[in-house]
Residue frames relative to the residue before (quaternion, step in Angstrom):
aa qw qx qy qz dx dy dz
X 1.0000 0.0000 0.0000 0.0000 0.00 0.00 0.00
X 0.4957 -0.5798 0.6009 0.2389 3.63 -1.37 0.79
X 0.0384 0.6974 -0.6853 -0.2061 3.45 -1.44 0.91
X 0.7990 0.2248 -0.3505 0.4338 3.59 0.49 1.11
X 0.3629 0.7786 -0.5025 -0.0980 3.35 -1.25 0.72
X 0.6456 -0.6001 0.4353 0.1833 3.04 -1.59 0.93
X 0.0563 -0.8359 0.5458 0.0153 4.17 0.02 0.60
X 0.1993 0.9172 -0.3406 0.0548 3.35 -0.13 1.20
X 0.1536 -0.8911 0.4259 0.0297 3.65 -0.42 0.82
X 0.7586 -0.3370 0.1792 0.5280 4.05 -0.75 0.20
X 0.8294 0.1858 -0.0721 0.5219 3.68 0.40 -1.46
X 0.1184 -0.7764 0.5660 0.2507 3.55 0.99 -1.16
X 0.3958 0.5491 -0.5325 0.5082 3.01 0.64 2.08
X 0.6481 0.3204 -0.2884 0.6278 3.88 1.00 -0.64
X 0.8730 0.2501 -0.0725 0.4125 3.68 -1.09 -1.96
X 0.7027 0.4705 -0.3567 0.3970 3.46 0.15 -1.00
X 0.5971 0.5650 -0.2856 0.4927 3.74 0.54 -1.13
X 0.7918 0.3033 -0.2698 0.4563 3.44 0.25 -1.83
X 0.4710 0.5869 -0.5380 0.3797 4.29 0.72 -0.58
X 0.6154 0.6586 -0.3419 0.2659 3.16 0.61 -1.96
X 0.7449 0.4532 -0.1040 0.4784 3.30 -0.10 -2.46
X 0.7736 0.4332 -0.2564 0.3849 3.89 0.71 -0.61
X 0.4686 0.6194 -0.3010 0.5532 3.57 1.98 -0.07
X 0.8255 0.3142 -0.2350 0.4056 3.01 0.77 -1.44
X 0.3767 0.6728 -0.4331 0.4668 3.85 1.42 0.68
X 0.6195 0.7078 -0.1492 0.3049 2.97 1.28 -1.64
X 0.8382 -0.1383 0.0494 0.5252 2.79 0.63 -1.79
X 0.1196 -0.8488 0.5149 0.0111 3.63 0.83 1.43
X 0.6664 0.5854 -0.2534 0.3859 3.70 0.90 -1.56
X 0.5671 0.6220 -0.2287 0.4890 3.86 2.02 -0.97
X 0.0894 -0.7980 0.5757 0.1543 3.60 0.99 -0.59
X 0.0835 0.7665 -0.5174 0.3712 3.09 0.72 1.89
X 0.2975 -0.7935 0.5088 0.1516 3.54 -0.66 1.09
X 0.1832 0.9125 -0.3621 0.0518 3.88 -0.10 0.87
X 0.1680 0.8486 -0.5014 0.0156 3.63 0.04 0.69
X 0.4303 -0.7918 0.3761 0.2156 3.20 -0.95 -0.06
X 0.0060 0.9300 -0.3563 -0.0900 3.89 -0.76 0.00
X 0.2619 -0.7779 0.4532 0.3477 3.95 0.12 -0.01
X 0.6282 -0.5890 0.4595 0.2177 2.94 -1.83 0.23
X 0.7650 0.2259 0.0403 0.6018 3.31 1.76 -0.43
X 0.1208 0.9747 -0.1784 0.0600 2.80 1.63 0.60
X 0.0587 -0.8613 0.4519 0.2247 3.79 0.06 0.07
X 0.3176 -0.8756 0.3497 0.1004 3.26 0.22 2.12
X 0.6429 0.5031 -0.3127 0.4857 2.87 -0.98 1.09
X 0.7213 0.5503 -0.2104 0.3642 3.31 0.32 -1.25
X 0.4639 -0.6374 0.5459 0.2837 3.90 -1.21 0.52
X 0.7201 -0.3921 0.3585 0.4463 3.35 -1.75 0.50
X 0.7111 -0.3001 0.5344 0.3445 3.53 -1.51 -0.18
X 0.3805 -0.6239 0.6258 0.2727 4.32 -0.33 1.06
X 0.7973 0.2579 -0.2875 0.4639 4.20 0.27 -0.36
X 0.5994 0.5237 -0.4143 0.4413 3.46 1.05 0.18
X 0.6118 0.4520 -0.3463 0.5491 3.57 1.34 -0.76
X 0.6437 0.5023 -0.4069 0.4096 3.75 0.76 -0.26
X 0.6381 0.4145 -0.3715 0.5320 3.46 0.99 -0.48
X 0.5753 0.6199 -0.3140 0.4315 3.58 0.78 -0.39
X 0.7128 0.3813 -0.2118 0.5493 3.29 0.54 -1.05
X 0.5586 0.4942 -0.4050 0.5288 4.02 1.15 -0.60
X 0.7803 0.3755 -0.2442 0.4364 3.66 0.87 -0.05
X 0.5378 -0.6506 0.3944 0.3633 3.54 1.48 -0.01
X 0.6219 0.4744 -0.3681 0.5027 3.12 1.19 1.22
X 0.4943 -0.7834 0.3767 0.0070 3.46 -0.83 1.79
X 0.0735 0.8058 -0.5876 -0.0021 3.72 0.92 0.58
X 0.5237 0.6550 -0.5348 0.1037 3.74 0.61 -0.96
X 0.6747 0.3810 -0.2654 0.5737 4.13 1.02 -0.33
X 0.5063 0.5637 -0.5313 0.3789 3.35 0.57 1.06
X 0.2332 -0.7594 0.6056 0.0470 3.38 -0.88 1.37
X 0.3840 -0.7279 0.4975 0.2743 3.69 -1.10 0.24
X 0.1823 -0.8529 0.4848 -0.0656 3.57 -1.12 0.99
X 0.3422 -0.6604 0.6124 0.2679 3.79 -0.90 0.52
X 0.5249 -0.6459 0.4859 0.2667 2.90 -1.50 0.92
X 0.0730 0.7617 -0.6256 -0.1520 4.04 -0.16 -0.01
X 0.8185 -0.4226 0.3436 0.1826 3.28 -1.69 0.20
X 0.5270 0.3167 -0.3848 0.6884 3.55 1.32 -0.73
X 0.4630 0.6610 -0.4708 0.3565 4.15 0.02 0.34
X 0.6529 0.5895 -0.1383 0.4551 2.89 1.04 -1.98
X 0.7487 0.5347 -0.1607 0.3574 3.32 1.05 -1.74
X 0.6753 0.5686 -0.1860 0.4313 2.82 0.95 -1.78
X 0.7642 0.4529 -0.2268 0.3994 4.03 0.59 -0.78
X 0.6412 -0.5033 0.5516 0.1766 3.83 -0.56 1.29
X 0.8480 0.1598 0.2331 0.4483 3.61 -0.09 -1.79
X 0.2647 0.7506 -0.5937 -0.1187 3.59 -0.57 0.60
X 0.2209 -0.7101 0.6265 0.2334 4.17 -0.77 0.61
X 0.3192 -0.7636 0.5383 0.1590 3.30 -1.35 0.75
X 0.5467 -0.6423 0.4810 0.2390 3.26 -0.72 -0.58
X 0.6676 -0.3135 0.0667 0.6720 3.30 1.33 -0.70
X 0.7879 -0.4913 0.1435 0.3424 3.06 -1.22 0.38
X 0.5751 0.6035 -0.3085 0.4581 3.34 1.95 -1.17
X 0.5174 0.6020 -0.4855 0.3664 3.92 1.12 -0.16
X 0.7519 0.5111 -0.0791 0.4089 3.18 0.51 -1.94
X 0.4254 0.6177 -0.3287 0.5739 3.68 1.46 0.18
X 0.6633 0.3737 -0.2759 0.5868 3.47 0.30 -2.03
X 0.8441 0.3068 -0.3011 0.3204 3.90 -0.27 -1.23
X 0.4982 0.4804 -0.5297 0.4904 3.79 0.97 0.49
X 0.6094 0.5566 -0.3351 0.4545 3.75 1.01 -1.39
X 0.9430 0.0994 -0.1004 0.3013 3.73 0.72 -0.71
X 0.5143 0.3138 -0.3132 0.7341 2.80 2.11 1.12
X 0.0145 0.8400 -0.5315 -0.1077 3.48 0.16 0.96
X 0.5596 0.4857 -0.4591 0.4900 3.88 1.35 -0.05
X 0.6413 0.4351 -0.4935 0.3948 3.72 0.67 0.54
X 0.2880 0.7820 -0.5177 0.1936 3.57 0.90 0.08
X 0.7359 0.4303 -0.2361 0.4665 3.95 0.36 -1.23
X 0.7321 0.3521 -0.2262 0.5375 4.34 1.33 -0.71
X 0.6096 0.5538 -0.4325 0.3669 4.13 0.96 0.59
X 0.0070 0.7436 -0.6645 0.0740 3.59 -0.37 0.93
X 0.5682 -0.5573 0.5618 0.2258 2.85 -2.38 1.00
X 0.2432 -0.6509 0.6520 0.3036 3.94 -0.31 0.93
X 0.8157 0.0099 -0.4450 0.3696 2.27 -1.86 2.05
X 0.1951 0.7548 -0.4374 0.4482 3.92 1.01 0.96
């Protein structure tokens, strides 16, 4: 079992956030460490206004999510990374090549 992962997605305002907040539901009882972060991120910034609505229609609280860039001690620091689509896990092999062997497509 993984005691960290890192869910990441273009802006880290829609998928990456909602994987994240929905992992750490998942596996709360796992004391798994899990956050999330984008490749393009626009720091700072809150989820997506229709992603937190679908979220919250599901019992999930994005409203204290902040957006974030992925950086390298990330890359390092995280056991497990899930992508989003394949064009993520490219960019973060292309510019983390020591993450190549811990990046999976979420749901792989």
């Amino acid at each position: 079992m993984f005691s960290s992962i890192l869910t990441v997605c273009t802006s880290n305002m829609c998928r990456g956030p909602l994987a994240e907040y929905r992992l750490k539901q998942l596996l709360e009882c796992l004391r798994v460490h899990i956050e999330s972060a984008g490749i393009h991120a626009l720091a700072s910034q809150p989820a997506d206004a229709s992603v937190q609505r679908v979220a919250k229609e599901n019992g999930i609280d994005l409203t204290s999510h902040k957006a974030r860039a992925v950086t390298r001690s990330m890359v390092q620091k995280y056991e497990m990374i899930l992508v989003m689509e394949t064009h993520d896990r490219r960019v973060l092999c292309e510019q983390f090549s020591m993450s190549k062997g811990k990046i999976f497509l979420l749901g792989q």
